[in-house]
N, CA, C and O of each residue as an XYZ file, in Angstrom:
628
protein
N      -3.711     42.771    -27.110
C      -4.534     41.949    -26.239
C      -3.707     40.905    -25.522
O      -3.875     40.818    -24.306
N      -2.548     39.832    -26.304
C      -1.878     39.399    -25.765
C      -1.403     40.144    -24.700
O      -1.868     39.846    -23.600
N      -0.653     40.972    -24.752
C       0.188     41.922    -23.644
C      -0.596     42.110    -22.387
O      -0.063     42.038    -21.280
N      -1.867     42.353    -22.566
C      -2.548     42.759    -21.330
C      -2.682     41.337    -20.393
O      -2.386     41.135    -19.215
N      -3.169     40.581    -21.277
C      -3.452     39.424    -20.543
C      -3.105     38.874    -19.700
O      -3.694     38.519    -18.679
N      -1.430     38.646    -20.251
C      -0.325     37.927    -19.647
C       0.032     38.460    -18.093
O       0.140     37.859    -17.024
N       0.188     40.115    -18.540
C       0.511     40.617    -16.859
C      -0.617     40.558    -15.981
O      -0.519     41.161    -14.912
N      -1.699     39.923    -16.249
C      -3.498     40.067    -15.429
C      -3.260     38.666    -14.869
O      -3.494     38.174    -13.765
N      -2.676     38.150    -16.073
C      -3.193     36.259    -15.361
C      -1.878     35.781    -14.520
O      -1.826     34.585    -14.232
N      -1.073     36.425    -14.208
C       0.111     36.132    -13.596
C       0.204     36.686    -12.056
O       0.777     36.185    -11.088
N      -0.499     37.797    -12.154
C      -0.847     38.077    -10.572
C      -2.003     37.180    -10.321
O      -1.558     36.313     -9.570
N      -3.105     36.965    -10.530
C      -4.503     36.231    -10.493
C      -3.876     34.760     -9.932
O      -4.462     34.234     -8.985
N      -2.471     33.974    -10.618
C      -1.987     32.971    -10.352
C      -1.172     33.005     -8.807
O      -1.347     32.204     -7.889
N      -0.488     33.865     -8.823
C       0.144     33.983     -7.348
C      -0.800     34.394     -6.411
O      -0.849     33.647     -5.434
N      -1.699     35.504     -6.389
C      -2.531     35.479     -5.500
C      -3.736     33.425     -5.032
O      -4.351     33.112     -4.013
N      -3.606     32.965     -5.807
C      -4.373     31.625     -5.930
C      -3.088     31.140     -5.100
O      -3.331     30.418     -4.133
N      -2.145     31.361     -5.288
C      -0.687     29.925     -4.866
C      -0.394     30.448     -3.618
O       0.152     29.619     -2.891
N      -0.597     31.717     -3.034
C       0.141     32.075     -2.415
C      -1.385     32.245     -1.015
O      -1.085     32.336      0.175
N      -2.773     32.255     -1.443
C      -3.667     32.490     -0.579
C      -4.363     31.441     -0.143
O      -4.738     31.416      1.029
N      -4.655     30.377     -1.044
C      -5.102     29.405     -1.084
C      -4.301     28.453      0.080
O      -3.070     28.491      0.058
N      -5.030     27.533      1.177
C      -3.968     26.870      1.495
C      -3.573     25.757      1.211
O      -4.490     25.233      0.578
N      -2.532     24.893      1.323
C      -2.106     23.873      0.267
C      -1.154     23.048      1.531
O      -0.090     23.234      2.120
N      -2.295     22.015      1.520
C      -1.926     20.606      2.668
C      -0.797     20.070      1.813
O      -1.347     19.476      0.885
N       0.251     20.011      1.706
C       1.511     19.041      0.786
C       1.400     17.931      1.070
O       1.582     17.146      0.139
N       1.054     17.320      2.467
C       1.803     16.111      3.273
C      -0.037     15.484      1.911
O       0.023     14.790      0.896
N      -0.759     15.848      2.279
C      -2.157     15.297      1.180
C      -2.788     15.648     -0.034
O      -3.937     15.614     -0.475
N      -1.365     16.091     -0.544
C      -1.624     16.313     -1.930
C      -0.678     15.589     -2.809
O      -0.975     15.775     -3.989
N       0.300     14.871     -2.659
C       0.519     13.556     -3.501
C      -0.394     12.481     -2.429
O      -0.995     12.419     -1.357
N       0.028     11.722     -3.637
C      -0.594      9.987     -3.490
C      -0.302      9.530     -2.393
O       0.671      9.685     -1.655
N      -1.383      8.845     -2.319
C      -1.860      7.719     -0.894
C      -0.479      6.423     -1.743
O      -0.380      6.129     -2.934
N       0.321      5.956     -0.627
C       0.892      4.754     -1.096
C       0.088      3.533     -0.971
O       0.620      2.544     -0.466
N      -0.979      3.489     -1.320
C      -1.667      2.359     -1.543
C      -1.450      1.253     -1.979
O      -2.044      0.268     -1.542
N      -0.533      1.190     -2.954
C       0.293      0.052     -4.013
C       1.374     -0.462     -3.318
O       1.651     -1.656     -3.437
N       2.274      0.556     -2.334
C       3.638     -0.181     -1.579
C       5.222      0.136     -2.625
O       6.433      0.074     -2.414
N       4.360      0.474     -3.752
C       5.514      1.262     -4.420
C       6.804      2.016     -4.383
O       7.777      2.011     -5.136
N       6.517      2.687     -3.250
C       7.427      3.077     -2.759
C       8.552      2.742     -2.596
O       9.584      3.318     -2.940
N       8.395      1.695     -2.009
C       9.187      0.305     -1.482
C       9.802      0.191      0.292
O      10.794     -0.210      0.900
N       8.593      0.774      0.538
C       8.863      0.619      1.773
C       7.357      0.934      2.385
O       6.487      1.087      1.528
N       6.905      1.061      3.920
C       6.064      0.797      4.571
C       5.270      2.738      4.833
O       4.511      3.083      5.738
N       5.764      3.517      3.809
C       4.744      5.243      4.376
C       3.706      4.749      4.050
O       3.457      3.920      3.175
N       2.756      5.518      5.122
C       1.551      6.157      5.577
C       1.080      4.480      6.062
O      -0.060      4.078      5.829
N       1.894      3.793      6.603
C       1.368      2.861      7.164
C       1.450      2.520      8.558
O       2.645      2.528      8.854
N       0.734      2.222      9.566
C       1.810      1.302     10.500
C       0.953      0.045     11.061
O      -0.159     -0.469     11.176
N       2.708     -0.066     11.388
C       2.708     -1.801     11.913
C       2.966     -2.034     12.909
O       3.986     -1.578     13.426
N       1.980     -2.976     13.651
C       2.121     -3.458     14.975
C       2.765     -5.180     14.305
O       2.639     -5.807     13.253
N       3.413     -5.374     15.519
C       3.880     -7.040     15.475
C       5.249     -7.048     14.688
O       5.867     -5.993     14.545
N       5.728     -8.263     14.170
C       6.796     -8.482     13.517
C       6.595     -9.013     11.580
O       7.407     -9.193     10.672
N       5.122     -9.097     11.682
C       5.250     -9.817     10.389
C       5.595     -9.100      9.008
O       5.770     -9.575      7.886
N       5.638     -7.512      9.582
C       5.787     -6.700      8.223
C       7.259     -6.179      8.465
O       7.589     -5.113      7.946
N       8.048     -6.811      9.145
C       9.481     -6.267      9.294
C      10.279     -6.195      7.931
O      11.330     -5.555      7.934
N       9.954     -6.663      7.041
C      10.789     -7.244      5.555
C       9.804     -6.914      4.745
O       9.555     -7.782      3.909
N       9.082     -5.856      4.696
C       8.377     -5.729      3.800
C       8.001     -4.370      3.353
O       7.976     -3.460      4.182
N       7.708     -4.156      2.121
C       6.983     -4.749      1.210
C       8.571     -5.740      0.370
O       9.773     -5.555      0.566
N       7.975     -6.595     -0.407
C       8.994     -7.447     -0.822
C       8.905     -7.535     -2.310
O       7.949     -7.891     -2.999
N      10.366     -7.050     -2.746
C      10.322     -6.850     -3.953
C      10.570     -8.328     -4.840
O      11.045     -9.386     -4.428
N      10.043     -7.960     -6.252
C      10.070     -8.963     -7.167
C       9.343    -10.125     -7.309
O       8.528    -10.068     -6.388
N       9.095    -11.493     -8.130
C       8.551    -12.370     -8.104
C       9.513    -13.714     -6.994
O      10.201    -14.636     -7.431
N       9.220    -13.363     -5.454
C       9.962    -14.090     -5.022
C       9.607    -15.691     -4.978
O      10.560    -16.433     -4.740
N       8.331    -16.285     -5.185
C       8.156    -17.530     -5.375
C       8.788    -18.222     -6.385
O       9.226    -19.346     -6.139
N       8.977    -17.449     -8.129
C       9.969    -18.366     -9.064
C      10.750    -17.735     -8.680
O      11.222    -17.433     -9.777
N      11.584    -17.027     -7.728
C      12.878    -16.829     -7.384
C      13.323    -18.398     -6.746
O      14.324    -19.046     -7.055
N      12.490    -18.690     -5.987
C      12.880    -20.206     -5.370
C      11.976    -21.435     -5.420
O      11.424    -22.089     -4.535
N      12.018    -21.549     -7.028
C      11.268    -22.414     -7.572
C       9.916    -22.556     -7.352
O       9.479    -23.487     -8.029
N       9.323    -22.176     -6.881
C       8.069    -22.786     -6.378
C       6.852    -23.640     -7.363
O       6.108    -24.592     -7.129
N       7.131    -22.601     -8.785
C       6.332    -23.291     -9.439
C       4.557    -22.689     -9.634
O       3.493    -23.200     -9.983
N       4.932    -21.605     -9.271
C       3.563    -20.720     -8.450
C       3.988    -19.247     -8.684
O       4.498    -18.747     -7.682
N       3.900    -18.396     -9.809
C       4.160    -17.127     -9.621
C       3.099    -16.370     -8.818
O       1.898    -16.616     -8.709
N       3.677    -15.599     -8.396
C       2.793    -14.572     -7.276
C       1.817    -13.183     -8.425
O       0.976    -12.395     -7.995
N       2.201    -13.269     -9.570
C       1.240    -12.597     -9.777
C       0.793    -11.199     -9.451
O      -0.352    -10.751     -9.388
N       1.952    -10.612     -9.257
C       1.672     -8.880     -8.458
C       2.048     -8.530     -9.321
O       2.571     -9.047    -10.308
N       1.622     -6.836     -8.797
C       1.086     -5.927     -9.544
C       2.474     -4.659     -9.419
O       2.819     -4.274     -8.302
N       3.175     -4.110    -10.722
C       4.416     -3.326     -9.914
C       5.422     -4.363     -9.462
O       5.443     -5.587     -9.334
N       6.172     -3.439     -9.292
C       7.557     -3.988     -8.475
C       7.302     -4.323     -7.162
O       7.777     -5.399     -6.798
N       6.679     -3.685     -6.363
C       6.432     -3.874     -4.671
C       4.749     -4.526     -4.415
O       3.654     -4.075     -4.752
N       5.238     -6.064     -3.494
C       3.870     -6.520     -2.802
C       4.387     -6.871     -1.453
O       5.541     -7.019     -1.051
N       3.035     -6.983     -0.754
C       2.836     -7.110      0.470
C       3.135     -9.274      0.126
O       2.320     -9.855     -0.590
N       4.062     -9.884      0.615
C       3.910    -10.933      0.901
C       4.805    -11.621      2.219
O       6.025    -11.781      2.257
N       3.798    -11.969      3.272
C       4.333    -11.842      4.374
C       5.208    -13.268      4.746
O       5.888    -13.507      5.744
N       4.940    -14.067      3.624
C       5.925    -15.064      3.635
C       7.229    -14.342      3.654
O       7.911    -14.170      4.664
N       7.577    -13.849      2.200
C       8.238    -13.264      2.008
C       9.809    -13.025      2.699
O       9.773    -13.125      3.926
N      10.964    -12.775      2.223
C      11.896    -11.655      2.794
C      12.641    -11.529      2.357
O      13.601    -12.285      2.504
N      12.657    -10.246      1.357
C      13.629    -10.401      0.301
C      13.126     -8.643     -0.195
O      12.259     -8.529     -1.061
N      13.601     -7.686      0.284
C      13.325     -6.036      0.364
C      13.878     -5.545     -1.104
O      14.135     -4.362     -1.324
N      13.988     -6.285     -1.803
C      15.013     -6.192     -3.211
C      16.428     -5.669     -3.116
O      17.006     -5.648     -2.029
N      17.105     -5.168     -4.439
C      18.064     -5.538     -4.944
C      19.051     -4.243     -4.204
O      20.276     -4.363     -4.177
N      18.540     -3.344     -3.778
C      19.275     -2.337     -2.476
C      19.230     -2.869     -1.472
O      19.986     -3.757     -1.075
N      17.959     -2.196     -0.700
C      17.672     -2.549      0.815
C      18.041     -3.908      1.192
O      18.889     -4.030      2.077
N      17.450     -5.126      0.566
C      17.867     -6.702      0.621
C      19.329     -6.718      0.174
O      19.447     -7.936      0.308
N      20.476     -6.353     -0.230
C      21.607     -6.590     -0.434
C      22.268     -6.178      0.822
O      23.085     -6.907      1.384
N      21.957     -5.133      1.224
C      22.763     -4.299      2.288
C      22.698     -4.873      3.501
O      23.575     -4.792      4.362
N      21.170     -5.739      3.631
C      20.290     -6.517      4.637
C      20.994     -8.142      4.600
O      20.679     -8.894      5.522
N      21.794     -8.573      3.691
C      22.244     -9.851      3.130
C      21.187    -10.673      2.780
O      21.275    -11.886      2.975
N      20.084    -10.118      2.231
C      18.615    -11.231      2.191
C      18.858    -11.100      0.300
O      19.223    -10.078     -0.283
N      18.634    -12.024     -0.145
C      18.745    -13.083     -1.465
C      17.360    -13.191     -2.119
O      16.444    -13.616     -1.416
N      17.158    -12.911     -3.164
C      15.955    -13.245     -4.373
C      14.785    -14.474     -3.649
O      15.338    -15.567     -3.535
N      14.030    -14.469     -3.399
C      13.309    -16.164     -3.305
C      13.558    -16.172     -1.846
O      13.002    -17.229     -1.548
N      14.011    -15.708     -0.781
C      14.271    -15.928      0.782
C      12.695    -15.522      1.314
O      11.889    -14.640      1.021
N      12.722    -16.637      2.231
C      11.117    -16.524      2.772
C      11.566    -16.032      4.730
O      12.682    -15.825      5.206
N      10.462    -15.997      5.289
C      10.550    -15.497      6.754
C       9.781    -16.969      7.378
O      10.091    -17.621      8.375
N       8.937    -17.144      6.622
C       7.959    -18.334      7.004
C       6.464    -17.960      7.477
O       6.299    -16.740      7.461
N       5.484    -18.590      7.837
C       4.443    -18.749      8.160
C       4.155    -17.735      9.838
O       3.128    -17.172     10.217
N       5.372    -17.830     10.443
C       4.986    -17.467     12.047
C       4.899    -15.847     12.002
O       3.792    -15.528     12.436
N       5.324    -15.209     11.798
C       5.614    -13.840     12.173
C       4.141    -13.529     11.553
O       3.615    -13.845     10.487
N       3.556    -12.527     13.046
C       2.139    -12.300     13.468
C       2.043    -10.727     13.103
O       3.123    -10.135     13.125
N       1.135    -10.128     12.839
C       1.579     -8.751     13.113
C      -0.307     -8.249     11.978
O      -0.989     -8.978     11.258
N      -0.499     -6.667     12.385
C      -1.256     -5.946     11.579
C      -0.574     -4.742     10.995
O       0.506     -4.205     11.240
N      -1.694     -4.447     10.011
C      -0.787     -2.900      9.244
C      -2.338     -2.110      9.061
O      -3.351     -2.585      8.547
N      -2.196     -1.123      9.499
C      -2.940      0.289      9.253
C      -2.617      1.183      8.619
O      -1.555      1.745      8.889
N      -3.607      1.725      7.311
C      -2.756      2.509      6.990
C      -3.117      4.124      7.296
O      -3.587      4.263      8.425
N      -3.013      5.213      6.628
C      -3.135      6.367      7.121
C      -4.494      6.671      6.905
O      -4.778      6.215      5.798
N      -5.794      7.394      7.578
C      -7.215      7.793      7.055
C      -6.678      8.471      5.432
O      -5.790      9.251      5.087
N      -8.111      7.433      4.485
C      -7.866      8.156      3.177
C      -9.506      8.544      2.554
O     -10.530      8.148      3.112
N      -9.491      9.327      1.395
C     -11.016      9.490      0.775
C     -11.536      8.307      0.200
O     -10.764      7.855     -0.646
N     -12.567      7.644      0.355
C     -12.879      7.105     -0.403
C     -13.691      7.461     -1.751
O     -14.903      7.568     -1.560
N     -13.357      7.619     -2.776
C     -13.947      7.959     -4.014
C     -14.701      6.656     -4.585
O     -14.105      5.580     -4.638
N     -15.958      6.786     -4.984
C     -16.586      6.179     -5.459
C     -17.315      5.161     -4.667
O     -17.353      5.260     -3.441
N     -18.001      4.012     -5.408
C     -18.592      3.462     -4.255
C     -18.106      1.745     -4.636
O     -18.790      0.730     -4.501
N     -16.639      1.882     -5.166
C     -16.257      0.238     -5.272
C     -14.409      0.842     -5.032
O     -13.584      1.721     -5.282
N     -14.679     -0.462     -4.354
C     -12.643     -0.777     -4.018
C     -12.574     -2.011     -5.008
O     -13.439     -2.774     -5.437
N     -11.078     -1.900     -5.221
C     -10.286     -3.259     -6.021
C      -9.549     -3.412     -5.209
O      -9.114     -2.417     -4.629
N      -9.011     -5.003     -4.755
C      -7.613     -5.239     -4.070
C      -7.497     -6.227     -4.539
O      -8.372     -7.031     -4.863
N      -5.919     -6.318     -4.675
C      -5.807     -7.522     -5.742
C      -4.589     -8.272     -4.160
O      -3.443     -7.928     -3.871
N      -5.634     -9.497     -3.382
C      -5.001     -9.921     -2.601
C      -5.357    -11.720     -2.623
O      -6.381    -12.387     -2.773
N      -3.747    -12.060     -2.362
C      -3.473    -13.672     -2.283
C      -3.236    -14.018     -0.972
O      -2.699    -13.263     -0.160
N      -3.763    -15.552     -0.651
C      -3.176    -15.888      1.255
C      -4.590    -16.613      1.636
O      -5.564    -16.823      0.914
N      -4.384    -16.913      2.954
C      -5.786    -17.306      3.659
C      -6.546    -16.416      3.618
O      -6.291    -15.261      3.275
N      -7.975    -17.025      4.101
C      -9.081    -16.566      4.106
C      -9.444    -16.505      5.750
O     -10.643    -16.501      6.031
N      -8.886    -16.477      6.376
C      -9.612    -16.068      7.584
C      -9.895    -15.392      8.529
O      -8.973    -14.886      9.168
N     -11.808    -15.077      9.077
C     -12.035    -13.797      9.539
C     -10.974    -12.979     10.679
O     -10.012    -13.378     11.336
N     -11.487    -11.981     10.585
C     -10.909    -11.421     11.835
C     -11.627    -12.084     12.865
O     -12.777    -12.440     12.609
N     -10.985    -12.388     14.361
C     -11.672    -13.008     15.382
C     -11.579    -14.313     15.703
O     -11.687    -14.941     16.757
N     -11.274    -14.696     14.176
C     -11.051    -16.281     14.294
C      -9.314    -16.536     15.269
O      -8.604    -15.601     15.639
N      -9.109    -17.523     15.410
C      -8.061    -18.022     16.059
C      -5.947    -17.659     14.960
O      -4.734    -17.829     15.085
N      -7.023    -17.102     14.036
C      -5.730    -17.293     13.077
C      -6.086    -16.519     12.038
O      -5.937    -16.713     10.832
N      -6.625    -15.521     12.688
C      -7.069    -13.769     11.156
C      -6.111    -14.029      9.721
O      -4.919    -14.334      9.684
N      -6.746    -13.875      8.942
C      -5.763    -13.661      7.266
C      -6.562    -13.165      6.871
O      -7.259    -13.931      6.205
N      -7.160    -11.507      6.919
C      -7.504    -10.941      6.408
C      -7.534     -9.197      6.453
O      -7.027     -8.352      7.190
N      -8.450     -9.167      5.199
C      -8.185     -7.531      4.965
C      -9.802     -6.869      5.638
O     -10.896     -7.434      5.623
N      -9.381     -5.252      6.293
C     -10.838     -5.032      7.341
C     -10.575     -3.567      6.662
O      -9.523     -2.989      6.386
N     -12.200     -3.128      6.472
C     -11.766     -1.919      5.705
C     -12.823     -1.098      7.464
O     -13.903     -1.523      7.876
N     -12.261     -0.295      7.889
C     -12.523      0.518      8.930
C     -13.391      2.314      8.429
O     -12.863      3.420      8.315
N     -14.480      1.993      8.290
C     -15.732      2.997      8.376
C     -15.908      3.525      9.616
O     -16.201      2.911     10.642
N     -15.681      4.892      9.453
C     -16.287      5.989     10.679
C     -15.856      4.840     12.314
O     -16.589      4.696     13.293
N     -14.722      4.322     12.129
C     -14.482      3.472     13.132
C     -14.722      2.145     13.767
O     -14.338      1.693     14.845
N     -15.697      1.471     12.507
C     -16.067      0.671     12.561
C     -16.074     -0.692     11.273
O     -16.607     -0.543     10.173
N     -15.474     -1.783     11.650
C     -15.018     -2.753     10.693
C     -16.541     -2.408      9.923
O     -17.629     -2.173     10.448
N     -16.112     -2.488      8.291
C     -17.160     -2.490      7.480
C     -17.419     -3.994      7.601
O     -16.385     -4.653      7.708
N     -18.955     -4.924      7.610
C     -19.362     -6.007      7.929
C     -19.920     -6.366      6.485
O     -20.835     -7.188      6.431
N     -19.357     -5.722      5.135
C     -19.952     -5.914      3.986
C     -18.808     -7.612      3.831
O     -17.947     -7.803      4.690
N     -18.966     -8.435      2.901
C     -18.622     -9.222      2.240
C     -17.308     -8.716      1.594
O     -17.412     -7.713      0.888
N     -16.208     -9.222      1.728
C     -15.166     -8.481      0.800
C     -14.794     -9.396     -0.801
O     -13.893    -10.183     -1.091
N     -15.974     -8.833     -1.596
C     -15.734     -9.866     -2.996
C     -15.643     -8.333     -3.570
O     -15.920     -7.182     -3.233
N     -15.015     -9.145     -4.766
C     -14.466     -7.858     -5.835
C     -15.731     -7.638     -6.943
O     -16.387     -8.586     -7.374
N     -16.009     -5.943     -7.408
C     -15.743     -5.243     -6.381
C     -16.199     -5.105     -4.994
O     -17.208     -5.761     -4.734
N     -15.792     -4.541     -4.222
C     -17.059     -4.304     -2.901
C     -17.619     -3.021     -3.066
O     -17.008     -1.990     -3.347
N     -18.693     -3.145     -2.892
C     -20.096     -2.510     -3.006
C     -19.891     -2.048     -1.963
O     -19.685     -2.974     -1.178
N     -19.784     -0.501     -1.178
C     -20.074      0.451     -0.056
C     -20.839      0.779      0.159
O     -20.932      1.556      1.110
């Protein structure tokens, strides 16, 4: 019985691998986290995400007195500029190096599924709307249209 099996379920498998079609570019992970350590399936208009994502705890890198509190090795902090201990070496940028307050810019990232009916984002910075004179915020984009829900954790879809 073994014997038969083995040569049945081995064609049954290639016919599946070989008929089936198989999107690669959307079948690993959404970089959602920034993990990576760099900016896929994102893009950026403006200058403020030029140095980013930024590795490590760069606020007690330069004292601040204020850990940042992220999640992983790689966050989005647009103070920030400090690409870690490769990219930032090669770049001459140093542990704790900031860019400052000015550099303007948005990030989009690639259309993804949404599963379920709550998001988590674990995000630090201003609070202000889109529209206002000085946006600091996150816009989650439905069927093309800014979702107008409240963004408290979780958010309710």
């Amino acid at each position: 019985m073994k014997r038969i099996f083995f040569p049945l379920m081995m064609p049954s498998v290639l016919v599946i691998l070989f008929i089936l079609p198989v999107n690669l570019v959307f079948a690993r992970a959404f970089n959602n986290d920034f993990e990576t350590g760099d900016l896929t399936d994102w893009e950026k208009e403006g200058v403020a995400f030029d140095f980013q994502p930024t590795w490590g705890d760069n606020p007690t890198a330069r004292n601040r007195g204020q850990p940042s509190n992220h999640q992983g090795d790689w966050w989005l902090g647009l103070f920030e500029k400090y690409q870690g201990p490769d990219t930032g070496k090669k770049l001459g940028q140093a542990a704790g190096q900031t860019q400052g307050d000015g550099p303007q810019g948005t990030l989009t990232s690639i259309e993804f599924k949404i599963i379920g009916d709550t998001m988590n984002f674990l995000i630090g910075g201003g609070n202000h709307a889109w529209g206002t004179p000085t946006p600091c915020c996150v816009n989650l984009v439905i069927n093309d249209k800014v979702n107008t829900h409240q963004l408290v954790m979780p958010l309710k879809l």
